[in-house]
SERO-4910 file (N, C-alpha, C, O; in steps of 0.05 Angstrom, whole numbers):
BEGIN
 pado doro    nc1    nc2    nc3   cac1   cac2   cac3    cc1    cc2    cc3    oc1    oc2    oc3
  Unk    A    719    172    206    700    151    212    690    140    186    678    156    172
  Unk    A    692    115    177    676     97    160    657    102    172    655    105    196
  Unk    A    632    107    149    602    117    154    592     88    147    571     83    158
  Unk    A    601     69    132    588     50    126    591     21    146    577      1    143
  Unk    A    605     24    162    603      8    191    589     21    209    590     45    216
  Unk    A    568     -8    221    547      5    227    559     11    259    543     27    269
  Unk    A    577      6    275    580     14    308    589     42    294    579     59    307
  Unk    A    606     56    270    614     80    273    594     96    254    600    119    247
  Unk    A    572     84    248    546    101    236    537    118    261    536    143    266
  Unk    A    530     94    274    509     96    295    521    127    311    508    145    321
  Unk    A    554    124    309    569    139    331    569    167    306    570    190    314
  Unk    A    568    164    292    569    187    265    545    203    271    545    225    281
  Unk    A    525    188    263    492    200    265    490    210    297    487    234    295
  Unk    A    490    204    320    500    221    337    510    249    338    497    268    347
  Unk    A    528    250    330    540    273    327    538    295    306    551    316    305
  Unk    A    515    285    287    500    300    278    494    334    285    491    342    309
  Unk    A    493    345    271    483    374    288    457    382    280    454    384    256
  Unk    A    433    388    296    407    391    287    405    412    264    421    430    261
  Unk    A    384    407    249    384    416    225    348    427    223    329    414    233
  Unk    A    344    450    211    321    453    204    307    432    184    318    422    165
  Unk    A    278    427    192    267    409    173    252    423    157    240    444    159
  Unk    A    256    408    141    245    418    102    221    428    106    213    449     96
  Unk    A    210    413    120    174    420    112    165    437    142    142    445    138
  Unk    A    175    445    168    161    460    181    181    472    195    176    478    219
  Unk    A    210    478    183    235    489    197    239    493    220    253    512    227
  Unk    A    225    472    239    240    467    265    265    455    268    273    434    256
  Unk    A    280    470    286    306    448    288    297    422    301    284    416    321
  Unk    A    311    410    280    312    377    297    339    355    290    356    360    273
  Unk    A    339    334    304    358    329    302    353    293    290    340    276    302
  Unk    A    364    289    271    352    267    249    330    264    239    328    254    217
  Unk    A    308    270    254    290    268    235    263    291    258    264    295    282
  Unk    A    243    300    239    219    315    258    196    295    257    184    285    238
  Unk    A    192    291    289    168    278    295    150    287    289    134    272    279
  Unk    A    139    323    291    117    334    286    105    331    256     81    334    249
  Unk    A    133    324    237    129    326    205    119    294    202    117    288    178
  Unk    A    112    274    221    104    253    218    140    234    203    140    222    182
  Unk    A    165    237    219    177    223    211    201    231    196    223    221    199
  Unk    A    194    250    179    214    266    159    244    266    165    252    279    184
  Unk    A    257    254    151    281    255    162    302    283    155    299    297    135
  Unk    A    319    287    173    329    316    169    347    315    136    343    293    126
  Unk    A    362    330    121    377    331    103    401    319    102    406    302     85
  Unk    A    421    328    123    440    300    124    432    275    145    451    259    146
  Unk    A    417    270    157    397    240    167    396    226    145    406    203    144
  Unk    A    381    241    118    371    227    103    396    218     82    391    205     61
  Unk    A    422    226     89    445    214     69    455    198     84    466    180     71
  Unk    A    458    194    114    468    179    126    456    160    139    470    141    147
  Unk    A    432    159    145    410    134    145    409    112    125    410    116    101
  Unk    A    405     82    140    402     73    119    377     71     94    358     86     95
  Unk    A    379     54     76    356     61     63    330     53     71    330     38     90
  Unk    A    303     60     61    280     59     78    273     27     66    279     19     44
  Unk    A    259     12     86    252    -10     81    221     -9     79    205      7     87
  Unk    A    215    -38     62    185    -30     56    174    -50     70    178    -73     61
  Unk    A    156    -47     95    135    -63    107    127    -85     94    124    -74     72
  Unk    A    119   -117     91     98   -133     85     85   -125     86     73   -128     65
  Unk    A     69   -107    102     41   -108    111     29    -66    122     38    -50    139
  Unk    A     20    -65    113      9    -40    125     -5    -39    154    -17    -55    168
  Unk    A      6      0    159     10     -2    192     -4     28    191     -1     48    176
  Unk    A    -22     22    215    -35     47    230    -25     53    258    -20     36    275
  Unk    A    -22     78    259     -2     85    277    -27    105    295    -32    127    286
  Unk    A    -42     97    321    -60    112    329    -44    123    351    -33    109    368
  Unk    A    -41    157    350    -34    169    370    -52    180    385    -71    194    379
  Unk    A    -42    172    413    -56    184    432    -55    215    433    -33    224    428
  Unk    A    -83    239    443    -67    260    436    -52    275    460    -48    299    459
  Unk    A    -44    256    485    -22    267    497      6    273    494     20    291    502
  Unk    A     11    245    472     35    237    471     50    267    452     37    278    434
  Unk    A     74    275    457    102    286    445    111    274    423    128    256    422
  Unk    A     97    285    400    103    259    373    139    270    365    149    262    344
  Unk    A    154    286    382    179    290    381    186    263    399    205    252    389
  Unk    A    176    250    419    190    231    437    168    204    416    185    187    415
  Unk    A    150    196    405    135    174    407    155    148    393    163    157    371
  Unk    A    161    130    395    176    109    378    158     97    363    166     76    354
  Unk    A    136    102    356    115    100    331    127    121    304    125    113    281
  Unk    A    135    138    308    150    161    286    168    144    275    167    140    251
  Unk    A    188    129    292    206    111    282    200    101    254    215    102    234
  Unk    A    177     90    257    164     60    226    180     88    207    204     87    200
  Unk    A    166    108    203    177    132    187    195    127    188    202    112    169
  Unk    A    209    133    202    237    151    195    253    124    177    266    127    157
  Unk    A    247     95    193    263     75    178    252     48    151    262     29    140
  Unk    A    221     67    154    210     47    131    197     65    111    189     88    117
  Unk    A    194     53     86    172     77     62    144     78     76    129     62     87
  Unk    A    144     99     71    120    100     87     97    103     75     76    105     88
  Unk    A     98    104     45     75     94     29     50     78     45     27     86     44
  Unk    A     58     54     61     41     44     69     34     48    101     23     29    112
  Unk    A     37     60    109     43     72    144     22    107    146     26    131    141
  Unk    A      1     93    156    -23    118    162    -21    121    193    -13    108    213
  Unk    A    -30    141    187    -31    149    220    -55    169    229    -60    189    214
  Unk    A    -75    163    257    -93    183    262    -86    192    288    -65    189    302
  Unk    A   -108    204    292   -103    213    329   -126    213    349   -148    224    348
  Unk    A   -119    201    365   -143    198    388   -148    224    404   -134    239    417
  Unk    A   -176    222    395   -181    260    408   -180    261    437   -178    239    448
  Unk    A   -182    283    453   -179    292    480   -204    271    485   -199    251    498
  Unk    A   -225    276    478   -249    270    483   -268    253    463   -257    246    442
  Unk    A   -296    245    467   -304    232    445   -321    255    435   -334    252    415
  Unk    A   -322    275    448   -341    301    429   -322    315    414   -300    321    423
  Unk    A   -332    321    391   -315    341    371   -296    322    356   -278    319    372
  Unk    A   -289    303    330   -272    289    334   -276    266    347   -262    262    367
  Unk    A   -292    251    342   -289    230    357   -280    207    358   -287    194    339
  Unk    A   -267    197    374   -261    166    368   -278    149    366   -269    128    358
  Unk    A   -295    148    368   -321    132    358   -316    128    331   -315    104    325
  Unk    A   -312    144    313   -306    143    286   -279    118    272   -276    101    254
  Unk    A   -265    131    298   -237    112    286   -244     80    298   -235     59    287
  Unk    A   -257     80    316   -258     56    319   -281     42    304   -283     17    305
  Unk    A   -299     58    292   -316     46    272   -306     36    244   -315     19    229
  Unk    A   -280     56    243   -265     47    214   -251     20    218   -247      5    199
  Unk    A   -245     17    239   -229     -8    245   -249    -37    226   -272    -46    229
  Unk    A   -227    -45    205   -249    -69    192   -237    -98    215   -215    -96    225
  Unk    A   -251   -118    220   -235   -130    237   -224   -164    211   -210   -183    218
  Unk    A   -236   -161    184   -228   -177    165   -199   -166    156   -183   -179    142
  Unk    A   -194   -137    166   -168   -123    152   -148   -120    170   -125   -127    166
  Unk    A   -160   -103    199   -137    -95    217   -135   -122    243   -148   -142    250
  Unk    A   -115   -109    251   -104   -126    277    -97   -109    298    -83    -90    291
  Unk    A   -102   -110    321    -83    -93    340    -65   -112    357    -67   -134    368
  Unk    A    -48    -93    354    -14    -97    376    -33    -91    405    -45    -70    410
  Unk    A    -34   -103    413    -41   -101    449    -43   -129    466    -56   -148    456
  Unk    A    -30   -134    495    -33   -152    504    -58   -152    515    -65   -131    527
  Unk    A    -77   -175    514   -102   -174    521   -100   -208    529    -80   -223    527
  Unk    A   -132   -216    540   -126   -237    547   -135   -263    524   -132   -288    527
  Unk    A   -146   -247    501   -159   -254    477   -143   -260    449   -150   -268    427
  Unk    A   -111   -247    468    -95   -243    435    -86   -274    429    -91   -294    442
  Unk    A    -68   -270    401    -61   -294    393    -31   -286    389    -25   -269    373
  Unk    A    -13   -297    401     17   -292    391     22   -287    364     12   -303    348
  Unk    A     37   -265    353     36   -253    329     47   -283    314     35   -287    293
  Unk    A     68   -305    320     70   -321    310     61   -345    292     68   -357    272
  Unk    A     35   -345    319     14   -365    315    -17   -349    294    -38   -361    291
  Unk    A    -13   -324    284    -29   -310    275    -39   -311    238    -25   -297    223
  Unk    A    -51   -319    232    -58   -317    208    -64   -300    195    -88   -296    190
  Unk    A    -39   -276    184    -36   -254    173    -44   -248    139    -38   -227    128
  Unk    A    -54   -262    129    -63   -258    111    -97   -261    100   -111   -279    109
  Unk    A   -103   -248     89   -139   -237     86   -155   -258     70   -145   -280     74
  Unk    A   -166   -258     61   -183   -278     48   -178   -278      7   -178   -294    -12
  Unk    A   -176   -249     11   -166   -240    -20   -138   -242    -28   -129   -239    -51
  Unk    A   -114   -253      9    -95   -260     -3    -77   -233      6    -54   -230     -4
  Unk    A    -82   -222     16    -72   -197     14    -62   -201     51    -73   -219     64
  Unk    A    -43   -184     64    -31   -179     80    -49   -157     95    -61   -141     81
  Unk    A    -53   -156    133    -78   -149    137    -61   -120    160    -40   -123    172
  Unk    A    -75   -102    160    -57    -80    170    -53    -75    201    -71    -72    216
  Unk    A    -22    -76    207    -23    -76    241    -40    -45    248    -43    -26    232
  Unk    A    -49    -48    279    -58    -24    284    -36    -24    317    -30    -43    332
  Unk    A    -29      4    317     -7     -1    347    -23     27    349    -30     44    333
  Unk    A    -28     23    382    -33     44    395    -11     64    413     -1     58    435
  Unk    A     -8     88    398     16    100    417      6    113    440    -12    130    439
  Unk    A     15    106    457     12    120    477     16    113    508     17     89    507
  Unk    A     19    122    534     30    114    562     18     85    553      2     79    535
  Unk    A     28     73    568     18     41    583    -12     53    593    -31     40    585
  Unk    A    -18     72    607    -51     67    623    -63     77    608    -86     72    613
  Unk    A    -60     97    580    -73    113    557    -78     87    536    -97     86    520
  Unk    A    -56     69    539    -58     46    509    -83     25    521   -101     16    506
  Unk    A    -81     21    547    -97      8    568   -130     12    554   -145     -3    542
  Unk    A   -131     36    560   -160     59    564   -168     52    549   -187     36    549
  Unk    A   -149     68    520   -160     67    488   -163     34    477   -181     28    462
  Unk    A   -145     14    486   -160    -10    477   -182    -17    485   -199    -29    471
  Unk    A   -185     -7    514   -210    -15    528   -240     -6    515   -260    -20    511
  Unk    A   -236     17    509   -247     39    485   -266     18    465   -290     12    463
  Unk    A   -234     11    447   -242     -1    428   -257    -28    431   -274    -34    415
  Unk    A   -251    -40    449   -270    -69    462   -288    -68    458   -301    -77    439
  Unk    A   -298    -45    486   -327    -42    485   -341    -25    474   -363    -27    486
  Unk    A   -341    -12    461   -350      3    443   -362    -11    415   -379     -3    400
  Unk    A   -345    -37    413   -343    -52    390   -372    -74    397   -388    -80    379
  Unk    A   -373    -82    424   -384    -97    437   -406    -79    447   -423    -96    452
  Unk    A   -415    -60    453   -437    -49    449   -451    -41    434   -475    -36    436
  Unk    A   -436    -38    417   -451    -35    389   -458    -49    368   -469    -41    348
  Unk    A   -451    -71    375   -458   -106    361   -437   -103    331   -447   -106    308
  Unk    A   -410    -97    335   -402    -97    325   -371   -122    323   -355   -126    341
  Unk    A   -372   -131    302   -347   -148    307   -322   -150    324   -315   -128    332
  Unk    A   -311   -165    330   -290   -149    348   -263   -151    326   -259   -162    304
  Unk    A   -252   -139    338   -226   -124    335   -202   -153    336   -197   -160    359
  Unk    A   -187   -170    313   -172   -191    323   -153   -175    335   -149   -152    327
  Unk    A   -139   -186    355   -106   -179    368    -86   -201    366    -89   -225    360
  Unk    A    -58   -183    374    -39   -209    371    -25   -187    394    -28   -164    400
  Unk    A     -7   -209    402     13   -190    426     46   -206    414     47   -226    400
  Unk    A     66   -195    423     92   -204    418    104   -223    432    127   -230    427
***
């Protein structure tokens, strides 16, 4: 198999055989979700190279979600991730609370990925800050009725507390 055509990559990396990962020696197979992305040892020779975002990305996990199954791990595995943070939405708002994360939310800096009835098509969106600078997506991982909740979360929470709101854009 040519590794460098991409229909017999794709069929290459498949057939991969899981590999312990570097940093928490679970087997996995291309890359460990738990390690936030890490791609396995041969993943990382046969992957292509990592691409670098425009723009910086927060990756809020819900904490039900299987960060072995989440397609938020993805940005990792296929971009530098220099600019790609990630937190986690607690069980609850005691101990850990999301109150916090959604207080960090600047709304001059971030954006959230969510369809709402307020968003602005990422198209039609004016992605750049006032200093010029590129403003950071926020994607919420998690089920459809958990991404629901936690935006809802962030709404009102933002809005009860006389706080700015949160811009959105949807796809």
């Amino acid at each position: 198999i040519e590794v460098n055509d991409n229909v017999y990559s794709i069929q290459y990396l498949a057939q991969l055989e899981r590999e312990n990962c570097l940093k928490c020696s679970s087997k996995r197979h291309l890359y460990c979700g738990s390690c936030n992305g890490r791609r396995t040892p041969l993943a990382e020779i046969y992957l292509p190279d990592r691409i670098k975002l425009p723009f910086d990305l927060l990756i809020i996990f819900h904490w039900q979600e299987n960060l072995n199954k989440c397609t938020g791990i993805h940005a990792n595995v296929l971009c530098d991730d220099s600019n790609i943070s990630h937190k986690f939405w607690p069980r609850t708002s005691r101990g850990g609370s999301y109150n916090d994360i959604i207080e960090s939310l600047d709304p001059n800096n971030d954006v959230l990925l969510f369809p709402h009835e307020d968003t602005v098509l990422t198209n039609d969106f004016n992605w750049t800050n006032n200093n010029n600078t590129m403003k950071r997506l926020v994607i919420l991982e998690a089920s459809w009725n958990h991404g629901k909740a936690m935006a809802n979360q962030i709404i009102n929470y933002r809005k009860d507390h006389n706080l700015p709101a949160i811009p959105m854009v949807s796809l």
